[in-house]
MIGUFI-79781 format. One record per residue (C-alpha): residue in three letters; x, y, z; residue number from 1. Coordinates in steps of 0.001 Angstrom, whole numbers, padded with zeros to 6 digits. Example, Ala and Ser with C-alpha at 12.3 -4.5 7.8 and 13.67 -1.06 7.14 Angstrom:
SITE   aa        X        Y        Z    i
SITE  ALA   012300  -004500   007800    1
SITE  SER   013670  -001060   007140    2
***
This chain:
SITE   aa        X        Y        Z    i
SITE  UNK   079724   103145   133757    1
SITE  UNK   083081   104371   134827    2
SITE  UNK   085844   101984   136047    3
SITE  UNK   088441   102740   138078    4
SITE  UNK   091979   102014   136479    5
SITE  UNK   095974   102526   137846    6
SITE  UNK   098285   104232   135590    7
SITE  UNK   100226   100999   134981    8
SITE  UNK   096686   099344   134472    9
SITE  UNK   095639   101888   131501   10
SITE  UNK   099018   101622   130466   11
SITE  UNK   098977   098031   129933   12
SITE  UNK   095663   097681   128356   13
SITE  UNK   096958   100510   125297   14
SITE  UNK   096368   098735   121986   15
SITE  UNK   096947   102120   119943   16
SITE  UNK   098462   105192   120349   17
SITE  UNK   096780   108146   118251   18
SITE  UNK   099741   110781   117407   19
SITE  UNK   098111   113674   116831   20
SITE  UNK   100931   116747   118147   21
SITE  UNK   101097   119500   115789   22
SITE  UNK   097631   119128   114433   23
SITE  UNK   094787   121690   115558   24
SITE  UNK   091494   121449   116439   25
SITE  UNK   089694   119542   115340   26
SITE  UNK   092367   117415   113929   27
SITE  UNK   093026   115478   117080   28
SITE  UNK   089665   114673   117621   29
SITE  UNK   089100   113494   114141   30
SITE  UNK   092199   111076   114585   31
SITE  UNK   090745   109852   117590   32
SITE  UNK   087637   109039   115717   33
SITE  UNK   089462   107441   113489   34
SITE  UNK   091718   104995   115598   35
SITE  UNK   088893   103860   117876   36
SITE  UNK   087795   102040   115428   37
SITE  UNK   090849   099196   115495   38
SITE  UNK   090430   099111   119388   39
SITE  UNK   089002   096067   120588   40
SITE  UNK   086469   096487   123091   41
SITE  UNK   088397   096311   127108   42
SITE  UNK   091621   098057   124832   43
SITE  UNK   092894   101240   125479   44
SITE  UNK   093497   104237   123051   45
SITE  UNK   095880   106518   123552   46
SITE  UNK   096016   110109   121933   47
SITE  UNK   098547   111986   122114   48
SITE  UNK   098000   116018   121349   49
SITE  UNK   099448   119706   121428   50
SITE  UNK   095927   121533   121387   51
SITE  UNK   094527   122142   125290   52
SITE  UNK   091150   122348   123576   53
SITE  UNK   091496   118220   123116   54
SITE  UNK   090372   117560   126530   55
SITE  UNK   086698   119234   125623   56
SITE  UNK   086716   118006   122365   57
SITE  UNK   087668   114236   123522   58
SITE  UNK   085826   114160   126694   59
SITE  UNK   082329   115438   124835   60
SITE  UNK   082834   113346   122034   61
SITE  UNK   083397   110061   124232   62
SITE  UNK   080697   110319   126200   63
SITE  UNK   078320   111233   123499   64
SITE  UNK   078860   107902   121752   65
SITE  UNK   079229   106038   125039   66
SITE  UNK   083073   105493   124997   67
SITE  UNK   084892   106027   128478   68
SITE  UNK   086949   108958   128963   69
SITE  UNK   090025   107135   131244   70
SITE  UNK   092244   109470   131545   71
SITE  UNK   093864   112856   131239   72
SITE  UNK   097458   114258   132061   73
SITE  UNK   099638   117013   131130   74
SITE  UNK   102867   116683   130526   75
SITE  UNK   105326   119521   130003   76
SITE  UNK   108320   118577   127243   77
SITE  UNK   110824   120741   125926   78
SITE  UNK   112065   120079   122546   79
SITE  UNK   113168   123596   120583   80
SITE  UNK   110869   125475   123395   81
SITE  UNK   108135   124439   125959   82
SITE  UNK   105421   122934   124755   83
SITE  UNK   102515   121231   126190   84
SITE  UNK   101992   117425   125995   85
SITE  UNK   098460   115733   126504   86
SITE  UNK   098325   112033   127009   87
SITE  UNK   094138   111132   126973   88
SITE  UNK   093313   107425   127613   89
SITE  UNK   089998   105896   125970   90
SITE  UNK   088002   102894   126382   91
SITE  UNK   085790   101806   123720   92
SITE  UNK   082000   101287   124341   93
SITE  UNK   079959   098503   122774   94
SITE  UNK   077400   100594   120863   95
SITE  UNK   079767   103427   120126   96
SITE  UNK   080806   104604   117086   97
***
């Protein structure tokens, strides 16, 4: 079941933010895995990642083991040179793992 959320309403319900720039696949996805799990169910995790191939990786992932894939926006952020920002919102199921 998919919900429909606001920005400011995803943004209020983050519990944890997953920082996971820098790291390559699959290493976001394995931090996502791994914060999840301190989410309360109706929470909101937040990853934040570097690799465009997150989005796949995070939106199979989630709906294989029935979490809900919120959100997904790309941000661009300039720090030495361009790179890339990907903010991902998740919702934990209740038989996920």
């Amino acid at each position: 079941m998919t919900t429909a959320l606001t920005d400011s309403e995803i943004a209020a319900a983050v519990a944890k933010v997953v920082d996971a720039r820098g790291s390559a696949c699959p290493g976001p996805l394995l931090e996502a895995k791994k914060g999840i799990g301190s989410v309360s169910i109706g929470s909101v995790l937040e990853i934040w990642s570097s690799d465009p191939v997150t989005k796949s990786d995070i939106g199979a992932w989630s709906g294989k083991v029935g979490h809900e894939f919120l959100a997904f926006m790309k941000l661009a952020h300039v720090i030495y040179r361009p790179v890339a920002l990907f903010f991902y919102a998740l919702k934990p199921g209740t038989n996920a793992g």
